[in-house]
BAMIVO-230671 format. One record per residue (C-alpha): residue in one letter; x negated, y negated, z negated. Coordinates in steps of 0.05 Angstrom, whole numbers, plus 32768, in hexadecimal, padded with zeros to 4 digits. Example, Ala and Ser with C-alpha at 12.3 -4.5 7.8 and 13.67 -1.06 7.14 Angstrom:
2
A7F0A805A7F64 S7EEF80157F71 
***
This chain:
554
X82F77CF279F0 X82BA7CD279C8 X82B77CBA7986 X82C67C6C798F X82A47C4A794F X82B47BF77942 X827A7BE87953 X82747BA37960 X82657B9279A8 X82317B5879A2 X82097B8D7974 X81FA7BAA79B6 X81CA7B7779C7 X81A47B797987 X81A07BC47996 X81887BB979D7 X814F7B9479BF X81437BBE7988 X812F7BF679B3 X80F27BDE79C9 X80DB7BD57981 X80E37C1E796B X80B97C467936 X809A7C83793B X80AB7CB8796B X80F07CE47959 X80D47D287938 X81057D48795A X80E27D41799E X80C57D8379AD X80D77DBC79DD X80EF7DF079A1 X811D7DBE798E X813C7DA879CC X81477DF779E1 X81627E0979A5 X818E7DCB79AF X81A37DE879EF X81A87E3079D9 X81E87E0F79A2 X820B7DF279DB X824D7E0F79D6 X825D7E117A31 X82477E3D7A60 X82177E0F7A7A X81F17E197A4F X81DD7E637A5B X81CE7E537A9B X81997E137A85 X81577E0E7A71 X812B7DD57A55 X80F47DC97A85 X80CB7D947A59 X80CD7D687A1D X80977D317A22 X80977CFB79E6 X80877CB87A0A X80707C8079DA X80877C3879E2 X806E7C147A1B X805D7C5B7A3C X807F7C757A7E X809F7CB17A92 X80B47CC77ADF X80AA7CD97B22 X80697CB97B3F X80727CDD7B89 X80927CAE7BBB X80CE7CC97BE9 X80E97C967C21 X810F7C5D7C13 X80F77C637BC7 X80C87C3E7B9F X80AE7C757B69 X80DA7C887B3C X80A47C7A7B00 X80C37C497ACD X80947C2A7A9B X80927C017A67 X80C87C2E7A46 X80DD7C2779FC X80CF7C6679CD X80EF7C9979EC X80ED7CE879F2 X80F57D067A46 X811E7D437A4E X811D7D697A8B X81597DA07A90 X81657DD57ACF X81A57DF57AD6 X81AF7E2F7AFE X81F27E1F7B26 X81F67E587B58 X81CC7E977B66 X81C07E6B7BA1 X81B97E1E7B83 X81A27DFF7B43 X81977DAE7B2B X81677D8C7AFC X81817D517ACB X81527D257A9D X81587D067A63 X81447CC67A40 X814D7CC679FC X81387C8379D2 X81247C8C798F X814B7C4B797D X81987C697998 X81D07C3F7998 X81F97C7479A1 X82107C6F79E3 X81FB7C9B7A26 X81F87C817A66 X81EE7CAE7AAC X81C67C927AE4 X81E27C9D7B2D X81B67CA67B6C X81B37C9D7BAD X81BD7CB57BFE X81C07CFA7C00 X817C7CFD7BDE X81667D2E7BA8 X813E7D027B6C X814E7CEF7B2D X81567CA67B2A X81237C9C7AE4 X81157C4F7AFB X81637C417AE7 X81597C747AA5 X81257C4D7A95 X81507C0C7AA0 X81877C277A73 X81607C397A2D X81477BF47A28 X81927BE97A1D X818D7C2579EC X81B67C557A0F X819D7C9D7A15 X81A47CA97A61 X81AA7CDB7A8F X81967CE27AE0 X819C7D257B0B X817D7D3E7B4F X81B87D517B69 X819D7D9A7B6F X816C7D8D7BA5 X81327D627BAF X812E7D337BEA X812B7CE87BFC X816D7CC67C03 X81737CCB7C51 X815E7D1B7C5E X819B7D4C7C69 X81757D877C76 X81887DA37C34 X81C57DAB7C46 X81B87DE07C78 X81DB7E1B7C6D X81DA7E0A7C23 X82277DFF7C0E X82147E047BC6 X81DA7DD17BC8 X82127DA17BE6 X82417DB67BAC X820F7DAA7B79 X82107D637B9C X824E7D557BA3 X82627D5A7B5B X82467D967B3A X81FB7D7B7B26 X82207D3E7B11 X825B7D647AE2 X822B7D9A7AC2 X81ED7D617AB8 X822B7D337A85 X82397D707A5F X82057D8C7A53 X81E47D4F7A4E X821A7D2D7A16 X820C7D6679EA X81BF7D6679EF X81BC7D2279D4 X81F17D3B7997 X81CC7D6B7984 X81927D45798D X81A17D03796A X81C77D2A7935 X82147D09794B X82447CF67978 X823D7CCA79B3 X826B7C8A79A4 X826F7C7279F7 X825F7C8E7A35 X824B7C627A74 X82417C707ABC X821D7C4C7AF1 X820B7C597B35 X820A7C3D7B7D X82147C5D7BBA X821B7C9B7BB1 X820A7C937B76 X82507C657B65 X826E7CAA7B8C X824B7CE17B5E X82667CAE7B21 X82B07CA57B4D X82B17CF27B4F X82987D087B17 X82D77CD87AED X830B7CFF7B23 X82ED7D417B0D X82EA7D397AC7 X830F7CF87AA9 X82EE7CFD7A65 X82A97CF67A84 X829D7CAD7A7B X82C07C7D7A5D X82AC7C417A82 X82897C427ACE X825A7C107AF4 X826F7C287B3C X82497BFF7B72 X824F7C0B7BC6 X82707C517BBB X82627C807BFA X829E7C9C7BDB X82BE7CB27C25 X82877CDD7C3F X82B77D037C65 X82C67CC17C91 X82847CA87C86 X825C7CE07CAB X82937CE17CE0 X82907C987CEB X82457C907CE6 X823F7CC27D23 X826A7CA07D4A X825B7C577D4C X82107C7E7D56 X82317C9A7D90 X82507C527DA9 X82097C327DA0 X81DB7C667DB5 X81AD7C797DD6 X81827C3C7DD4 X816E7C317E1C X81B87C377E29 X81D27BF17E4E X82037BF57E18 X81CF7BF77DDF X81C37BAE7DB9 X81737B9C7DAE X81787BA77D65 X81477B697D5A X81927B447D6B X81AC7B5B7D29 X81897B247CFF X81817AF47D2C X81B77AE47D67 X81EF7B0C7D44 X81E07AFC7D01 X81E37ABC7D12 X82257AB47D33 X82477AD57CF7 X82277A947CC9 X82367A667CFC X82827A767CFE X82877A997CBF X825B7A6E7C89 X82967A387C7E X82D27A627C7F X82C97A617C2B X82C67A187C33 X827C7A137C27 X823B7A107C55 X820E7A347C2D X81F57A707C5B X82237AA97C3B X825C7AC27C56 X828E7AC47C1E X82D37AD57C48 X82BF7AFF7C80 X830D7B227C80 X83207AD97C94 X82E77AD27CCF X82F37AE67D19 X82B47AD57D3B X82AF7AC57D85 X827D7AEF7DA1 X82887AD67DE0 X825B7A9A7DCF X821E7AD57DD2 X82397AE77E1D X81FF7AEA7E4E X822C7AD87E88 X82467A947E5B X81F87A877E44 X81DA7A937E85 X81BA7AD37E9E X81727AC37E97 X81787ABA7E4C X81577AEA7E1B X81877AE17DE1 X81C77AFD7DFC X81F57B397DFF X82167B5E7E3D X82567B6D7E43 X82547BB37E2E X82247BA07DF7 X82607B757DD8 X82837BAA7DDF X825C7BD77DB5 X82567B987D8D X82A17B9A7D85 X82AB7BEB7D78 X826E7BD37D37 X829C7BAD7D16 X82D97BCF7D33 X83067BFB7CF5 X83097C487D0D X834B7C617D16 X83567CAA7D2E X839E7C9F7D51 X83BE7C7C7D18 X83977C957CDF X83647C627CBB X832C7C877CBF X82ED7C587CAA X82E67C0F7CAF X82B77BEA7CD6 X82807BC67CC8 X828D7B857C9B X82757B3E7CBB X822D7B1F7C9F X82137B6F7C96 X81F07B677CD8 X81AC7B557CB9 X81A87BA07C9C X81C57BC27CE0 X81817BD37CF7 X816C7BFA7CAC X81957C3C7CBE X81CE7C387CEA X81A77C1B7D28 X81647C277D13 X81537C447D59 X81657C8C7D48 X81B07CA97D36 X81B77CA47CDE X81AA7CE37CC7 X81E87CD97C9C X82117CDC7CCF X81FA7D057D13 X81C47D357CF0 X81F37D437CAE X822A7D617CEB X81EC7D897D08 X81D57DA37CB9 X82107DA47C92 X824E7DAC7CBE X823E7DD07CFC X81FC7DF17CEB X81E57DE57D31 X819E7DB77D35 X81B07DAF7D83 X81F67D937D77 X81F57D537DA4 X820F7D107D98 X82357D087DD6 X825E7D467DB8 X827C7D137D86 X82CB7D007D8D X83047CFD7D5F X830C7D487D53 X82CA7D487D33 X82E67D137CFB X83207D467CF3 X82F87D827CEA X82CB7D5E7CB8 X82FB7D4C7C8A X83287D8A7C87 X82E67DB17C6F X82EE7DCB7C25 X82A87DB27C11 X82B97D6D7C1E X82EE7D757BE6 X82B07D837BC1 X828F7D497BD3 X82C37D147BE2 X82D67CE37BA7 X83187CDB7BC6 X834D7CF27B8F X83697CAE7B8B X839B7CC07B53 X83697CAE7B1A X83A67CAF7AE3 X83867CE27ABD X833F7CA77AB3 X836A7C767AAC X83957C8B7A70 X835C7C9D7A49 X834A7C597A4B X83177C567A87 X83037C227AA0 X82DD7C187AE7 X82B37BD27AFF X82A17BE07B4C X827E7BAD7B72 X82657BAD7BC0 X82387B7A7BE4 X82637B587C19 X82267B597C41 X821E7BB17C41 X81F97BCA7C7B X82007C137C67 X82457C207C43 X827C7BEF7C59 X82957BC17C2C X82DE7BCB7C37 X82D97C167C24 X82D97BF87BDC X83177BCF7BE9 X833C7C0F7C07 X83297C387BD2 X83467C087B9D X83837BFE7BC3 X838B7C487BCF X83817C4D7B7A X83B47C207B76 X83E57C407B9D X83DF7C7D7B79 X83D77C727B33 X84177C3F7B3A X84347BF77B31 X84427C0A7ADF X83FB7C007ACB X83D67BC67AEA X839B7BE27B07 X83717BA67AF2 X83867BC17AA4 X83507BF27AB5 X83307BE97B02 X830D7BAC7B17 X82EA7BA17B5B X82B07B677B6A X829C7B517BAB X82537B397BAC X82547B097BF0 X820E7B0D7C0C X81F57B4B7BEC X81D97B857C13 X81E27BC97BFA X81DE7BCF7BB7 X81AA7B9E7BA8 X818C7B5E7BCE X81A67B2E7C0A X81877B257C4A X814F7AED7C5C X81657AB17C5C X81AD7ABA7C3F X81907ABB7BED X81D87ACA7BD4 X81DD7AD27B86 X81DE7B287B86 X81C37B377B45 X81ED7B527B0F X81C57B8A7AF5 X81EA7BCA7B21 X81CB7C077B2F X81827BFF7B50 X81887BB37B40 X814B7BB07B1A X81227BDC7B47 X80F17BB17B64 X80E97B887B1E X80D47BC07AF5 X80FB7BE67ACB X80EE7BC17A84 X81147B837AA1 X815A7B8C7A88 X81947B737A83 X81927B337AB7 X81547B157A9B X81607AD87A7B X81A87AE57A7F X81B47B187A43 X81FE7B157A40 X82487B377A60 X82497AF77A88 X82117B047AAB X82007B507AA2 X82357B827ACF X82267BC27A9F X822D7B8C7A5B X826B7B767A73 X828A7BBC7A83 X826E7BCA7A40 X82967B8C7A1C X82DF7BA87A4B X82CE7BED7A37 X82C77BE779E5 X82D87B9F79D5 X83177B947A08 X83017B637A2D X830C7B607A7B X82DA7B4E7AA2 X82FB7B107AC5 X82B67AFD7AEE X826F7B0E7AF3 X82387AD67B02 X820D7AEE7B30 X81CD7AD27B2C X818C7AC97B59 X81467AAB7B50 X81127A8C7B7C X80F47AC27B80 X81257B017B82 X81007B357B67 X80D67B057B30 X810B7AEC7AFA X80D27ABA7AE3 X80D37A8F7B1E X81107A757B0A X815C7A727B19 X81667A5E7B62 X81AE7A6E7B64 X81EE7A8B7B42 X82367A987B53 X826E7AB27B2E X82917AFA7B51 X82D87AFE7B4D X83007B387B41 X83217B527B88 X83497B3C7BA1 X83337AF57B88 X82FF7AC37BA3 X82C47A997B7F X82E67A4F7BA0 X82AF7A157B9B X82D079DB7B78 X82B479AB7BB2 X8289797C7B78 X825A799F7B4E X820D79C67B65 X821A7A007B91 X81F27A247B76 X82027A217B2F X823F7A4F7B19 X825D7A197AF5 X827679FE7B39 X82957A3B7B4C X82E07A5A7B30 X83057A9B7B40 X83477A947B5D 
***
């Protein structure tokens, strides 16, 4: 598939740091060259593409997207090594088309890497571009064919080819064309290429591997929405079981965090075998919730729950089965902090009642109360949603080229449940068989504490970072790999790195924390080792919690 050099791993590093001391700007950084580039491409892509800028950015410079759409801090990295920005369109349809970008360092070490995104939105995620060249990498981020933030579905409306374009298409034409840009740029081959993505971003990456096994050689997959099929269906209907909000039925969402939350710690904190305000086993934790019943507190207290509001409680957490068919699972124990971000925000998630009104029945009037289980079997028996869905769990065809995959998920995920990722390895599994160990070449992580993708709830201050997709967000994007922490130990994409060209499986990841979790300088507060699934960091019951060296996978 790519030209695999021996070069030796720890070089990386050197290289890494080497790219934020480059010379002069790459002469061949200028539009002529770039379309002429594009005009050699032997694919059919290419006739359909056009190079929308070239913009040489000196070291130290920026390069992005300085508008702000919801939920998204601007997608403006700075602080960038030498690099030259390459924005491509690509007609896709008579109807559709997609935009891709380009980082190219002048200091290459020879490897590309493509950038996920995330929601449903339309951007091109430069902050983690930005991330990647100070590793060297020449990377690679699409919109998706569509601008929007990460929550709006309205571009779905009557648009089957913008949802194409997002379900794999953008994603598939963006790595080849993309791969031979930076060949003909650079002037030879690419030696690795690298994925990572979260949400659906660890679906486009999921996808785009089932689509086209030679895409990537090694993927950092985090929280895939890779179900959206279920996901939509489900999302509508525990909307329907809490909604509307002055229903008796309906919990005050200020109980999330506070009187629910807190339960789940009290009777879930120890069942690792350690007080430390994380839940670390919440499959092993069955909560009484009858301790939060106003007719067992008393009826004049505040800081209770109903009957029926347990029961909604209970449908929350409760797996969705549509007669006997799994059909999504429930909510995961300690996510209750994040409850009130989307899914009980006060109004329905868009991802789930408004995409059935845009995308599947085209009808802006299409109530709520219409939801019930043939709704979940219409949505998943639509053809685009085998456009869309990263659900071809045969993944031979990766695998036997030597793929390899490192997925993580925050035990703590408000937004895409956490046992999605174990169902989709177990389905893998299953279907790629018992002959070739599927940690040879698949290995799952469990961050306990960690929110969706990034961060932990207040108060909990669980060890999350590993440097995954949108990890570094909030830091800025020139802090790479885990600051102070420069190593495959530490670092999720070094350590997929190290499995993918020096053979070396990544056993455990240390998670690490600091005081203050967005400000590397104020110092480690905490770190943890993750295990690979279905494993469990065990406290020895002697050392520092909070120091990894007290902690062992088994």
């Amino acid at each position: 598939m790519h030209i695999h050099k021996s070069l030796p791993f720890l070089s990386l590093l050197a290289l890494a740091h080497h790219a934020n001391c480059a010379p002069g700007t790459h002469p061949t950084c200028y539009l002529e060259n770039l379309s002429h580039q594009l005009s050699s491409i032997n694919n059919p892509l290419s006739h359909n593409a056009t190079i929308v800028s070239v913009t040489p950015v000196p070291a130290n410079g920026g390069y992005g997207d300085s508008e702000i759409l919801l939920g998204l801090p601007p997608m403006l990295p700075t602080d960038l090594p030498e690099i030259c920005a390459v924005e491509v369109n690509v007609t896709s349809s008579e109807l559709s088309s997609y935009t891709f970008a380009l980082f190219l360092p002048s200091n290459w070490n020879s490897r590309f890497l493509t950038l996920g995104g995330g929601g449903t939105g339309g951007y091109i995620n430069y902050l983690d571009m930005g991330v990647g060249v100070h590793y060297g990498f020449a990377t690679m981020s699409t919109d998706n064919g569509h601008r929007s933030d990460p929550f709006a579905v309205e571009w779905t409306y009557k648009s089957p080819e913008k949802q194409i374009d997002w379900g794999w298409r953008a994603m598939h034409g963006s790595v080849q064309l993309a791969k031979e840009l930076i060949r003909g740029y650079y002037g030879k081959d690419l030696q690795y290429s690298y994925y990572s993505g979260c949400s659906t971003g660890g679906r486009q990456g999921l996808k785009e591997a089932q689509v086209d096994a030679d895409s990537f050689d090694g993927m950092l997959v985090g929280a895939p929405a890779w179900w959206i099929s279920h996901q939509v269906s489900w999302n509508t209907k525990i909307s329907k079981d809490y909604y509307p909000v002055n229903n008796p039925k309906s919990i005050p969402k200020e109980f999330f965090s506070t009187i629910i939350a807190r339960t789940v710690i009290q009777q879930c904190d120890e069942v690792d075998g350690v007080k430390d305000g994380i839940v670390s086993s919440p499959e092993s934790c069955h909560p009484d919730f009858e301790v939060l019943n106003c007719n067992n507190v008393g009826a004049n207290s505040s800081a209770c729950l109903t009957p029926s509001q347990l029961e909604t409680l209970g449908k929350v957490y409760a797996d969705y089965y549509v007669g006997s068919e799994f059909a999504h699972p429930g909510l995961e124990l300690s996510s209750e902090a994040g409850w009130d971000q989307l899914l009980f925000s006060g109004v329905p998630i868009s991802y789930g009642l408004d995409y059935l009104r845009y995308a599947v029945f085209k009808d802006l009037d299409w109530p709520l109360d219409a939801y019930d289980d043939s709704v979940y079997e219409h949505v998943k028996s639509l053809d685009i949603m085998n456009d869309i869905d990263a659900n071809e769990f045969d993944m031979s065809p990766y695998r036997d080229q030597g793929g390899k995959i490192l997925m993580y998920h925050g035990l703590s995920d408000p937004l895409i449940v956490t046992r999605g990722s174990s169902y989709f390895y177990e389905q893998i599994e299953l279907a790629t068989g018992v002959s070739h160990p599927i940690t040879d070449w698949f290995r799952l992580f469990f961050i306990p504490g960690m929110q969706h993708c990034l961060g932990t709830a207040p108060g909990v201050n669980a060890p999350w970072h590993i440097n995954g997709a949108g990890q570094n967000w909030g830091m800025g994007s020139n802090v790479y790999p885990v600051p102070g922490f420069e190593d495959p130990k530490h670092d999720a994409l070094l350590a997929l790195m190290e499995w993918v060209e020096g053979g070396k499986a990544v056993d455990q990841i240390i998670a690490t924390i600091w005081h203050n979790s967005t400000v590397p300088s104020s110092g480690v507060w905490k770190q943890r080792p993750l295990c690979p699934y279905p494993k469990k960091s065990v406290y020895d019951g002697v050392g520092d919690v909070n120091e990894a060296r007290s902690w062992k996978c088994e």
